[in-house]
N, CA and C of each residue as an Amber inpcrd file, in Angstrom:
protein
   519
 116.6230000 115.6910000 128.8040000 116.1370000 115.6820000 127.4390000
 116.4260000 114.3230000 126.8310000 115.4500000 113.2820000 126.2070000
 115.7000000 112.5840000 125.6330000 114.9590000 112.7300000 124.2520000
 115.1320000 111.9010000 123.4220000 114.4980000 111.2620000 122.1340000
 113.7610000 110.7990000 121.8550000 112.0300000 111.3670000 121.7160000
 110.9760000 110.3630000 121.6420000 111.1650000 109.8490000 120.3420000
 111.4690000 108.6730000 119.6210000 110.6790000 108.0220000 118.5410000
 109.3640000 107.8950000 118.6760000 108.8840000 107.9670000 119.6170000
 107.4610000 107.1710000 119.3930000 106.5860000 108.5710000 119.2540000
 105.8170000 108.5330000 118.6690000 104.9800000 109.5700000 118.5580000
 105.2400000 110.6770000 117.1120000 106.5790000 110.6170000 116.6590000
 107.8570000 110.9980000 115.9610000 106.5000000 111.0820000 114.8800000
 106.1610000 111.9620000 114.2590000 105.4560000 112.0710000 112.4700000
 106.6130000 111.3000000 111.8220000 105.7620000 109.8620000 111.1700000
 106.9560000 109.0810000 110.1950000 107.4770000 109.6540000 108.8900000
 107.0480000 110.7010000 108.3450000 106.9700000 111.2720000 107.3580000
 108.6140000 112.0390000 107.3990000 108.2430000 113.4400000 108.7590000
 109.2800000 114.0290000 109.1530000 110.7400000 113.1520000 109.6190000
 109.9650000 111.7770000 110.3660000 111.1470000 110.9130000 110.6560000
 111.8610000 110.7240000 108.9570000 111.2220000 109.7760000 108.4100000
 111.8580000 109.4730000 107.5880000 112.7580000 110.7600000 106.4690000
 112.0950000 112.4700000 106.1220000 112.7850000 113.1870000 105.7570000
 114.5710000 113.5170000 106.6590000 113.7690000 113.2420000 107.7190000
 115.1830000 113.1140000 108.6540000 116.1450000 112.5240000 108.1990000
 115.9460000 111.0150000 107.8360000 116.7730000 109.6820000 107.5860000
 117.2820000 110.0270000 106.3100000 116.5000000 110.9880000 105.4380000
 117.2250000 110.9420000 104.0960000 118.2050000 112.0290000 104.3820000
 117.9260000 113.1150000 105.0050000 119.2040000 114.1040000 104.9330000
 120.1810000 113.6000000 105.9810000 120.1880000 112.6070000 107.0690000
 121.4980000 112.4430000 107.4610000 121.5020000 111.4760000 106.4040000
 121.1570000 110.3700000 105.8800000 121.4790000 109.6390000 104.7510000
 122.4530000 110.4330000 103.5940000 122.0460000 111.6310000 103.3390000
 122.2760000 112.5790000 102.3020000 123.7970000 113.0180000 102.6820000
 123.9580000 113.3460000 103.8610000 125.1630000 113.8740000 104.4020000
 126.4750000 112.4700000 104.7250000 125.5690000 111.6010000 105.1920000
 126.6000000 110.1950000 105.4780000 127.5100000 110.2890000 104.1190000
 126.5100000 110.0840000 103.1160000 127.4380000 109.6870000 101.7060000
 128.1740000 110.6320000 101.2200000 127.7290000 111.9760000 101.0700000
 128.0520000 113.3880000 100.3810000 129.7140000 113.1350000 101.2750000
 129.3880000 112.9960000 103.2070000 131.1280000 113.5420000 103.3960000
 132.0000000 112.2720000 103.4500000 131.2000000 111.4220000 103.0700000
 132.4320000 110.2990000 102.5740000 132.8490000 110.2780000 100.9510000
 132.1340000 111.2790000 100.3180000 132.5780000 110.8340000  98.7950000
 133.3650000 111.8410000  98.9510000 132.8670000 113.5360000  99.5550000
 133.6480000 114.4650000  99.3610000 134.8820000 114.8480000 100.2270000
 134.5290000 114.3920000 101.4320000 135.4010000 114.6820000 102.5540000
 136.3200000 113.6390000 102.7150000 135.9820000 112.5370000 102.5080000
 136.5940000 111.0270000 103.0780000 136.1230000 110.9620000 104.4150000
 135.2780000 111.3310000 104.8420000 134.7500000 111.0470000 106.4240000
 134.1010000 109.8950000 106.3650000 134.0770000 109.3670000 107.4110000
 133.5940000 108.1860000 107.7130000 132.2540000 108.2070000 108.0550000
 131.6440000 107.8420000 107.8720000 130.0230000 107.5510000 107.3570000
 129.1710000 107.3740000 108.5420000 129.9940000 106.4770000 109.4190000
 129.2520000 106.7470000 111.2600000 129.7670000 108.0410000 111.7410000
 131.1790000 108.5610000 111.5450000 130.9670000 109.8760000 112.0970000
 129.9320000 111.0210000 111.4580000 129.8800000 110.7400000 110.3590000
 128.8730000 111.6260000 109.2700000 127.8150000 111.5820000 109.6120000
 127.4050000 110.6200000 110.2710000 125.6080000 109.9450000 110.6890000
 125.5320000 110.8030000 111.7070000 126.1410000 110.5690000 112.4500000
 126.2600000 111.5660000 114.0670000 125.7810000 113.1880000 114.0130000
 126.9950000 113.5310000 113.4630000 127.2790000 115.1010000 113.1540000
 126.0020000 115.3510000 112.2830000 125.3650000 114.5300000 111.3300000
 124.3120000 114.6600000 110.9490000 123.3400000 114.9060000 111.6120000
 122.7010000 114.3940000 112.6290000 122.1610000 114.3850000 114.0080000
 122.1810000 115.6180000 114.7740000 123.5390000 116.1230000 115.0020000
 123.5890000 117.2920000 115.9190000 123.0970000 118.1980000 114.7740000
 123.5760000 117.9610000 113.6310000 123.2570000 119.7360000 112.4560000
 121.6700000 119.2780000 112.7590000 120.6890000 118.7760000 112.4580000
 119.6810000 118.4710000 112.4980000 118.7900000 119.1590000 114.1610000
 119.3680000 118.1480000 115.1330000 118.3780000 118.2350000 116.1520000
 119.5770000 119.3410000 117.5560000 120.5770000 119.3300000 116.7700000
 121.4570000 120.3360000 117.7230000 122.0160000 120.0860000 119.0780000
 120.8660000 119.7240000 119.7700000 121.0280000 118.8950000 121.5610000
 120.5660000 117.2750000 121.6090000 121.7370000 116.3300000 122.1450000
 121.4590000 114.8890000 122.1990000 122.4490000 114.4260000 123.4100000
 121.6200000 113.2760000 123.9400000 122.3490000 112.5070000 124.2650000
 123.5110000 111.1350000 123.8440000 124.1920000 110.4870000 124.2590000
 124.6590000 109.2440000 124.2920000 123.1180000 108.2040000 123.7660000
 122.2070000 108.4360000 124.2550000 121.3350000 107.5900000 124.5010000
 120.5690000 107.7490000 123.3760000 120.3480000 109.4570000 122.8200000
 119.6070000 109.2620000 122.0460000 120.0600000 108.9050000 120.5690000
 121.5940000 109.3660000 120.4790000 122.2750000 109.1180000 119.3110000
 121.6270000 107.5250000 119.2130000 122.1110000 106.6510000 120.2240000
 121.7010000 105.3380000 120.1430000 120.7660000 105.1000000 119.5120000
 119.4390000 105.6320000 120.0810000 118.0890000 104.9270000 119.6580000
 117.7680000 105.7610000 117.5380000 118.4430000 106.9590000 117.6370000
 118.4200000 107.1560000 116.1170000 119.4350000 106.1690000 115.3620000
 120.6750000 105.8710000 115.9920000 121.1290000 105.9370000 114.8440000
 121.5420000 103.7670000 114.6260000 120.8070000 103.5960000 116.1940000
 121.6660000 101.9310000 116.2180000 122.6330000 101.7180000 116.6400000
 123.6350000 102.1670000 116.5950000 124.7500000 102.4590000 116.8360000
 124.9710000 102.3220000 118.1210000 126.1530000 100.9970000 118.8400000
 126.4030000 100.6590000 119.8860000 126.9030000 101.8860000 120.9570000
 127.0770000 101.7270000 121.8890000 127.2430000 102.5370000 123.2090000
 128.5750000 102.8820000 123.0500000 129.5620000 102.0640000 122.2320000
 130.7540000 102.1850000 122.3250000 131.3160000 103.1160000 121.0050000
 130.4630000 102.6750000 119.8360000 130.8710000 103.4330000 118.3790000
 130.1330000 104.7870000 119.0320000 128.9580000 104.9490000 119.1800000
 128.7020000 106.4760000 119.7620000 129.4690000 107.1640000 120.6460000
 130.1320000 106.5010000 121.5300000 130.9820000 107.4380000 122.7380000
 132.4320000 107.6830000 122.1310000 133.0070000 106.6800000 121.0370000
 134.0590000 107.0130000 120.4120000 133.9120000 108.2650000 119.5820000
 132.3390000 108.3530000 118.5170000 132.5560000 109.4080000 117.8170000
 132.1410000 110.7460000 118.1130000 131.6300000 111.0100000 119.5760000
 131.3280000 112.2300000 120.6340000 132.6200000 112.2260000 120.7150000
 133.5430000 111.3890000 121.3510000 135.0070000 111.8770000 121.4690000
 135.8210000 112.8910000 120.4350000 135.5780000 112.2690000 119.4130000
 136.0180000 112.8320000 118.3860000 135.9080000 114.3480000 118.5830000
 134.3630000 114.8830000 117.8760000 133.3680000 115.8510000 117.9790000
 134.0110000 116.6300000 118.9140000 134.0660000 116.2400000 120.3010000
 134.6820000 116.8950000 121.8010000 136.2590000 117.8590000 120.9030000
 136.9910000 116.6890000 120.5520000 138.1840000 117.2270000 120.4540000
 138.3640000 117.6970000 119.2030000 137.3060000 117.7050000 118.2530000
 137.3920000 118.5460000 117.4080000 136.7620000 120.0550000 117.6950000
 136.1540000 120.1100000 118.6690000 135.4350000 121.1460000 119.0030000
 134.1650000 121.7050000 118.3910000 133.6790000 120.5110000 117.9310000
 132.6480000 120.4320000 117.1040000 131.4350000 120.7620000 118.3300000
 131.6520000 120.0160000 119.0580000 130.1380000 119.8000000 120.3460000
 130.7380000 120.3030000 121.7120000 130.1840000 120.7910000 122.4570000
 130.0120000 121.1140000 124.0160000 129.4850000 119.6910000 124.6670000
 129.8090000 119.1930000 126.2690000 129.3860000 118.6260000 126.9470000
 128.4560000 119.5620000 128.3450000 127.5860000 119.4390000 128.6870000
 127.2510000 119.8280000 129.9720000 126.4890000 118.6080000 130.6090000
 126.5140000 118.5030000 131.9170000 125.6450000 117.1160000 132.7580000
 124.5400000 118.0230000 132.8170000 123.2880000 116.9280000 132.5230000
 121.9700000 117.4880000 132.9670000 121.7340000 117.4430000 134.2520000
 120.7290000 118.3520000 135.0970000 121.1300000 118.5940000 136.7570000
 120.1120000 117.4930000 136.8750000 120.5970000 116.6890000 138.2700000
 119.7730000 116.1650000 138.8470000 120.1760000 114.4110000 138.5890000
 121.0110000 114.7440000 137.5030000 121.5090000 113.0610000 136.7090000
 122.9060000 113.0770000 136.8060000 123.7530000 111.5220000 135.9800000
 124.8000000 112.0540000 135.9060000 125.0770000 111.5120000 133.9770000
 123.7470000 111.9640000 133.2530000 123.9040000 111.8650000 132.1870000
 124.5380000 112.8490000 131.6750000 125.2410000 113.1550000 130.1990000
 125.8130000 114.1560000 129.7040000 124.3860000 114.9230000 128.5410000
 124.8290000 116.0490000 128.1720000 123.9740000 116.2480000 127.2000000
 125.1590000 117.2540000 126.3140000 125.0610000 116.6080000 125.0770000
 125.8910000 117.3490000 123.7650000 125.5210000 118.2050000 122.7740000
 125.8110000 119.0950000 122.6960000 125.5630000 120.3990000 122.0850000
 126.1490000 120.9560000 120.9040000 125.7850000 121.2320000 119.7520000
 126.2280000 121.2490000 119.0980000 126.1770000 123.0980000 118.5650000
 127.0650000 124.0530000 118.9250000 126.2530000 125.4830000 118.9280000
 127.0640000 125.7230000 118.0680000 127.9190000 125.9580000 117.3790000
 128.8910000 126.5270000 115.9380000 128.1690000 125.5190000 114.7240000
 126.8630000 125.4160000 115.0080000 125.8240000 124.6850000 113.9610000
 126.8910000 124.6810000 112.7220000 126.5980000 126.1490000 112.0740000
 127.1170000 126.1820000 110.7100000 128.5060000 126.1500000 110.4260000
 129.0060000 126.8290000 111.0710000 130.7810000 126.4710000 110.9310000
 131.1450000 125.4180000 111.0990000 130.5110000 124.5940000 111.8580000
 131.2740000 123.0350000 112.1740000 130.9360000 122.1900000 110.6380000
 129.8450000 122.3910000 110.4480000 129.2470000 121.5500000 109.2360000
 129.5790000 122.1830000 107.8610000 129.8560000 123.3910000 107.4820000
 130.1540000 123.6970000 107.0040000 131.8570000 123.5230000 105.7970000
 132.8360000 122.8600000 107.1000000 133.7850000 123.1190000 107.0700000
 133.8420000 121.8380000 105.6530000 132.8180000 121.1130000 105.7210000
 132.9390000 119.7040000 104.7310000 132.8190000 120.4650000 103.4280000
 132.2680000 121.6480000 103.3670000 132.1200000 121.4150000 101.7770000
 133.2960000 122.1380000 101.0160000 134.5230000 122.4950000 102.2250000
 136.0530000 122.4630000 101.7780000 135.8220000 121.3230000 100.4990000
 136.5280000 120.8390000 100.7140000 136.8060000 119.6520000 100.4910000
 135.4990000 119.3070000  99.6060000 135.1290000 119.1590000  99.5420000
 133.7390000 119.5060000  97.7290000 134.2890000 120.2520000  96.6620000
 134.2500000 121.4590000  97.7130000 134.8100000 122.7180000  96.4960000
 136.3150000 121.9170000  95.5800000 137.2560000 121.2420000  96.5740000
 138.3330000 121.3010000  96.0380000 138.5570000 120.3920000  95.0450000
 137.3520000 119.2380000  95.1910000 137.3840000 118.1570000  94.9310000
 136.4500000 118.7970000  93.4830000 135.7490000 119.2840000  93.0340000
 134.6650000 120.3960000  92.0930000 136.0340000 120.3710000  91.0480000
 136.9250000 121.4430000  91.8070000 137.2990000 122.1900000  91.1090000
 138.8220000 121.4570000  90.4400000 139.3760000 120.0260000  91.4310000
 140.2340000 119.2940000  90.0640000 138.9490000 118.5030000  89.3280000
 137.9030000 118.4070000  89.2700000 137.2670000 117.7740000  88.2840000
 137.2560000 118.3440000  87.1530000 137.1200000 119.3180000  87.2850000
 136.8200000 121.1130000  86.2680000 138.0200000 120.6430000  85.9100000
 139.3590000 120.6730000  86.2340000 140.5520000 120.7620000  85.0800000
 140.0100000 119.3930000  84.2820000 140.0690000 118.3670000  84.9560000
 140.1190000 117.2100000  84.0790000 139.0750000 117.1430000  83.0390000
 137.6590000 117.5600000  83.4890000 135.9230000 117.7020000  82.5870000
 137.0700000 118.4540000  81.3570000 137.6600000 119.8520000  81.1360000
 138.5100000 120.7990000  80.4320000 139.0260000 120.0600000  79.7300000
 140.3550000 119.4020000  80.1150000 141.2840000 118.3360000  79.5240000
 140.6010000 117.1490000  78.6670000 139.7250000 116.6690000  79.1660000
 138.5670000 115.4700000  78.5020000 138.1040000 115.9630000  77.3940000
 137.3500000 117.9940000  77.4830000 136.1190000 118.5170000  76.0020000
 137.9170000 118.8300000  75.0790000 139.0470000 119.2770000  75.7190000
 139.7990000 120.1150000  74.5480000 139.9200000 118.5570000  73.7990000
 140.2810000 117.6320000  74.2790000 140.6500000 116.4280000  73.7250000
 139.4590000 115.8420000  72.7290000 138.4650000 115.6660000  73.0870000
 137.1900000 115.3540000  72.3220000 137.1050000 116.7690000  70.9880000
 137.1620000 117.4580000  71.3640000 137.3690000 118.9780000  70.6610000
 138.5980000 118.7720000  69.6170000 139.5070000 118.0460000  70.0820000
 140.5370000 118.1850000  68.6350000 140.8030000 117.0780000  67.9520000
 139.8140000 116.2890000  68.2730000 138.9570000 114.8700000  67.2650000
 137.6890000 115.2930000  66.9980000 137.1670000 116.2060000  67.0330000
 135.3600000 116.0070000  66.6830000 135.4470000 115.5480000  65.6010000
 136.2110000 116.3130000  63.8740000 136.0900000 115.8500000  63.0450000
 136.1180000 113.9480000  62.6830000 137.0830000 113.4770000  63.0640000
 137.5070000 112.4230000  62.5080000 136.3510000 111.2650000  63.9730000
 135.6660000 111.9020000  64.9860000 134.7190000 110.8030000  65.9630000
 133.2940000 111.4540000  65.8520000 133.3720000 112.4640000  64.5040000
 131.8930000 112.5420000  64.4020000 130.5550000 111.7900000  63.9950000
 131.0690000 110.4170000  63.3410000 130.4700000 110.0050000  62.9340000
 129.9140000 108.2760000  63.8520000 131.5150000 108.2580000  65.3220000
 131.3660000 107.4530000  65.6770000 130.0890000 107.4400000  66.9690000
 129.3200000 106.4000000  67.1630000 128.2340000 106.0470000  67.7190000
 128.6440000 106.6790000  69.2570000 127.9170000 107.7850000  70.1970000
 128.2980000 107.4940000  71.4040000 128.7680000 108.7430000  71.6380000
 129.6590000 109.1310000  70.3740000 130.2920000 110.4580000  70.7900000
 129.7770000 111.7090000  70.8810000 128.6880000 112.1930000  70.3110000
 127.6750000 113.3620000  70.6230000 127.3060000 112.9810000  72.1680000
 127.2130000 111.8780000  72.7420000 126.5610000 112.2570000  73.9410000
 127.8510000 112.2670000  74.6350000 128.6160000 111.4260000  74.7590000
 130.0970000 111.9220000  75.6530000 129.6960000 112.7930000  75.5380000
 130.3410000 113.7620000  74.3830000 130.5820000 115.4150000  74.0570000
 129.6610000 116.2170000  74.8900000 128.1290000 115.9230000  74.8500000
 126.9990000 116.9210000  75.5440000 127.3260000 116.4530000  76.9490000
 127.5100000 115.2420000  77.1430000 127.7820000 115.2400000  78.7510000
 128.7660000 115.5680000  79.3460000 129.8340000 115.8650000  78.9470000
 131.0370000 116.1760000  79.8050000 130.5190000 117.8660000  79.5820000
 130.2900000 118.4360000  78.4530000 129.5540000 119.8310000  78.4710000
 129.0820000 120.4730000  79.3550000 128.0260000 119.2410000  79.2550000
 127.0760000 119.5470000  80.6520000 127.6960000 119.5940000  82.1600000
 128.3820000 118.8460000  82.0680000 129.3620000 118.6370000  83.5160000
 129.9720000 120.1750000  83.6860000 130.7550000 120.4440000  82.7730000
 131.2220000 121.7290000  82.9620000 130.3660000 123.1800000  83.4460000
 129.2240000 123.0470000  82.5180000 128.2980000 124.0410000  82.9020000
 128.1720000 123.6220000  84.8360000 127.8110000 122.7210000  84.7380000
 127.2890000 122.3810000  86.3930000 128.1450000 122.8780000  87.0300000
 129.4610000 122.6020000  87.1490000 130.7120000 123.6970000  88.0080000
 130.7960000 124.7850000  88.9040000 130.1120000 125.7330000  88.0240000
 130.5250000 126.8540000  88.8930000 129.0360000 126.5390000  89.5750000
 127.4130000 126.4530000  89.1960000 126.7820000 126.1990000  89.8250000
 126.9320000 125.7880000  90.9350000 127.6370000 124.4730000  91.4240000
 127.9130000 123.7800000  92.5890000 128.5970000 124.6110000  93.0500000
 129.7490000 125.0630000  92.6460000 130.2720000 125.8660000  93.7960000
 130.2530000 127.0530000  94.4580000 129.1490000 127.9810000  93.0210000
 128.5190000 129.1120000  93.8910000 127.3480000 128.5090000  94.7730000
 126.8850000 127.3620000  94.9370000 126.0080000 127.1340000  96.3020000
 126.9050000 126.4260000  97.1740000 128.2050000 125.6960000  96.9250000
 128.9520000 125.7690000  98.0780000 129.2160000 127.2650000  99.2580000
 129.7430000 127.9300000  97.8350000 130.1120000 129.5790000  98.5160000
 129.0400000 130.1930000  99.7130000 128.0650000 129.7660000  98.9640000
 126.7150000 130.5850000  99.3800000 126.3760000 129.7090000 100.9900000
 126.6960000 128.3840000 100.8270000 126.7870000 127.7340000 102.4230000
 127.3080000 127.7490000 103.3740000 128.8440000 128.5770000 102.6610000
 129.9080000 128.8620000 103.8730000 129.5740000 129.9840000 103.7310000
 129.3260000 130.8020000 103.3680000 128.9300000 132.4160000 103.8040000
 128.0210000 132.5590000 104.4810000 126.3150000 131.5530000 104.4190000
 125.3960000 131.7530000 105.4040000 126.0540000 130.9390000 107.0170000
 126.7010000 130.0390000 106.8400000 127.5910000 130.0640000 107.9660000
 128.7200000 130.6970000 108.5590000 128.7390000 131.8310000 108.5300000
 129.8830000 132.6840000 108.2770000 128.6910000 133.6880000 109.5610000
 127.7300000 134.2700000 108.4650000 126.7960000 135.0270000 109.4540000
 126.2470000 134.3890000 110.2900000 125.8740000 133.2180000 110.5750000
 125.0910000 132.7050000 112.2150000 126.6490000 132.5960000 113.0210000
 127.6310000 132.6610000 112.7340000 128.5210000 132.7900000 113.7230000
 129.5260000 134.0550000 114.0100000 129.0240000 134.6230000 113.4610000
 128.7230000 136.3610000 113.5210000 127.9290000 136.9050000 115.0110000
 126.7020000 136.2250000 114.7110000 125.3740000 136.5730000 115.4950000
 126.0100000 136.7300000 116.7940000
């Protein structure tokens, strides 16, 4: 099994590029992961079965940064190795799809939810000046935006919930 680019719908390619794009940044802001391992693991949630070779041709990424961050993956138990018959290439597997990928939006949630104290701490504080900064320039929108922040909260994290629970059931199956 390899990786055709060529032939690839650029459209679908490029939706590709934005959701590992999407994931590179998301588990380095939320996770602290590193952004080439993020690219990768992006890759397997995506296309599931890859090579060494093909990580390469998606992602650029030298022979050596790819085989370091399969290592990883290996010993995180993120991916399976099996040799394809007939070669002595490897092929990597990625089958705990949702639990493996999943496990990042830990670390969202937790990161959500000290924001939530501080967004809290920020409105009571704005809240026991409204009178005397009502009139100053700036402060109605602070005020509606940190508001707004708060409302967003539980939103985000009931679709966190809702991501580790649909990964919860495919590893059920």
């Amino acid at each position: 099994m390899s990786v055709s680019l060529k032939g690839f719908d650029p459209e679908i390619r490029q939706m590709e590029k934005d959701i590992v794009a999407f994931f590179k940044e998301k588990g380095a802001e939320f996770g602290g992961k590193d952004p080439i391992f993020m690219t990768i693991l992006a890759y397997f949630y995506i296309r599931e079965k890859l090579t060494q070779q093909d990580l390469r041709d998606l992602t650029g990424f030298s022979a050596g940064t790819v085989f370091k961050v399969i290592r990883q993956l290996l010993q995180f138990n993120l991916i399976t190795k099996a040799t394809i018959p007939g070669t002595h290439k490897h092929l990597y597997t990625m089958e705990q799809l949702p639990v493996a990928f999943s496990q990042f939006y830990l670390p969202a949630s937790r990161a959500l939810l000290k924001s939530e104290d501080q967004l809290k701490q920020m409105k009571r504080e704005l809240m026991a000046h409204a009178q005397e900064m009502e009139g100053v320039e700036g402060f109605n929108d602070v005020l509606a935006a940190v508001s707004l922040l708060l409302r967003s909260v539980p939103l985000a994290l009931a679709i966190f919930e809702e991501i580790i629970n649909e990964a919860e059931k495919h590893t059920k199956k």
